[in-house]
C-alpha positions in Angstrom: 2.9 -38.4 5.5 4.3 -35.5 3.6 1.6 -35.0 1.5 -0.7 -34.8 5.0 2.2 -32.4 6.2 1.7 -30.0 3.3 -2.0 -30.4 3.3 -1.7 -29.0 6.7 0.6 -26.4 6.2 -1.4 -24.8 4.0 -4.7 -24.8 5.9 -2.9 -23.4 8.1 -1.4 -20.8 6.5 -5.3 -19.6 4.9 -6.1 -19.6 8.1 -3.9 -17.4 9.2 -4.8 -15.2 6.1 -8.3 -15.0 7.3 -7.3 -13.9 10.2 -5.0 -10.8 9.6 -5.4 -7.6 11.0 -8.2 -6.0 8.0 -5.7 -3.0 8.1 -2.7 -4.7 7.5 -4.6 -7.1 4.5 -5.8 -3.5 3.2 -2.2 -1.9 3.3 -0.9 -5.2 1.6 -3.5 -5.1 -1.4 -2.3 -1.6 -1.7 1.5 -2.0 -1.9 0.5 -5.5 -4.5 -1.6 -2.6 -6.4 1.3 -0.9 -6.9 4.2 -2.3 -7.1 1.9 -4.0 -10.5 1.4 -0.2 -11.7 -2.3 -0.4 -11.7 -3.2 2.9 -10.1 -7.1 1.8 -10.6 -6.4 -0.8 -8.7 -5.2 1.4 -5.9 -8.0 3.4 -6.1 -10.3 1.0 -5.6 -9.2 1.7 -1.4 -9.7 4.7 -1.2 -13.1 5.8 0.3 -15.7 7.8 -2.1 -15.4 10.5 0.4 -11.8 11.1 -0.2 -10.5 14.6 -1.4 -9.3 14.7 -4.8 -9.7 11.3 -5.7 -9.2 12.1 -9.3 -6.1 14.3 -8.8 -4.9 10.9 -6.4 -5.0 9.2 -9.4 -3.5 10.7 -11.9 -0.4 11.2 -9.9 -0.3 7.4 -9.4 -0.7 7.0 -12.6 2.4 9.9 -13.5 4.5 8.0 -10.6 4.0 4.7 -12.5 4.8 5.7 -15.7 8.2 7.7 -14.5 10.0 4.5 -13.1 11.5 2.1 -15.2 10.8 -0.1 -12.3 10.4 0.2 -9.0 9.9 -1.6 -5.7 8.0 -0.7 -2.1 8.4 -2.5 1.3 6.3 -1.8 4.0 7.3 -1.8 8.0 6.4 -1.2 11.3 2.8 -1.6 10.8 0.6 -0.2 13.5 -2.8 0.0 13.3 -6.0 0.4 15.7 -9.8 0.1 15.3 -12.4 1.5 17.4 -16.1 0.9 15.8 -16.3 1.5 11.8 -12.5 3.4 11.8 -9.0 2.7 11.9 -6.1 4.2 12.2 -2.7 2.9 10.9 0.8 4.3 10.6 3.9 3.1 9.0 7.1 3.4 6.6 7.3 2.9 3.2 10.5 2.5 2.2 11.1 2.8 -1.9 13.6 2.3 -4.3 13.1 2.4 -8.1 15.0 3.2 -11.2 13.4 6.7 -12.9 13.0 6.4 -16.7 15.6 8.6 -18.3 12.6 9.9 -20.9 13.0 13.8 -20.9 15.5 14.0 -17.8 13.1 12.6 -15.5 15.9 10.4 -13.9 17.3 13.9 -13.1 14.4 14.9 -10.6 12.8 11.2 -9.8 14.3 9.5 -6.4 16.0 6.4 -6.8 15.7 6.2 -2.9 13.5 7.2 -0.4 11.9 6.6 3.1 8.1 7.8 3.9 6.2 7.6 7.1 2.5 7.3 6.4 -1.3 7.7 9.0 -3.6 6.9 7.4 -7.5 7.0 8.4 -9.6 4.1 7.0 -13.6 3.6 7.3 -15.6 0.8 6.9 -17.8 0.4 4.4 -19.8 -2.3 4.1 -17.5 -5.5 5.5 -14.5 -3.5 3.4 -11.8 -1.1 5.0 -11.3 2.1 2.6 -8.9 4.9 3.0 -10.8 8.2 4.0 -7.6 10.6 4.7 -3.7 9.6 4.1 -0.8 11.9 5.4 3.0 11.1 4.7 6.4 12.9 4.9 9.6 11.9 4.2 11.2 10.5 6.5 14.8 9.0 7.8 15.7 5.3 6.3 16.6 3.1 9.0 
């Protein structure tokens, strides 16, 4: 009976995967991305068509190496699709530990709140970033 239970549970639980919003299964690959510092991995969500790709990644990858460590937790996910686009906004909310390498843990947050809207297109049967704005914003 508990085998049958757990069997259960967990067919229910990939179905419920399959089912998520795209944009919030996009935004989660995104945070996995980086909270495992792989900034190519990151990129690989962000649309061809986005500005600066290059210059995106290379301050990932600047960001990555200042932090000792670091982690990210997403909230208050909203998102909408109408036809091949989507629209999402939310807070990022960070806290890490700088690296004290050349006084970075001098300029580096320890702490900090972000409100992101992002734009997203499809492409093919995948969801890509196509624009991202954020600003710092209040922790709650």
């Amino acid at each position: 009976m508990r085998r049958r239970a757990l069997v259960l549970l967990l067919l229910l639980t990939a179905a419920c995967g399959a089912e998520q919003d795209p944009v919030a299964r996009l935004v989660a690959e995104v945070e996995a991305a980086a909270e495992d510092r792989d900034a190519a991995k990151v990129m690989k969500h962000v649309a061809a068509s986005y500005p600066n790709r290059a210059e995106v990644e290379n301050t990932l990858r600047r960001y990555f190496f200042g932090y000792k460590s670091f982690e990210i937790h997403i909230r208050d996910l909203e998102s909408t699709i109408s036809g091949s686009e989507a629209f999402a906004t939310f807070n990022v909310d960070f806290v890490g530990v700088p690296k004290e390498l050349g006084g970075m843990d001098q300029f580096l947050p320890r702490t900090a709140t972000y409100r992101f809207e992002l734009t997203l297109v499809q492409e093919g049967s995948d969801w890509m970033v196509s624009s991202a704005r954020w600003e710092a914003a209040r922790a709650t």
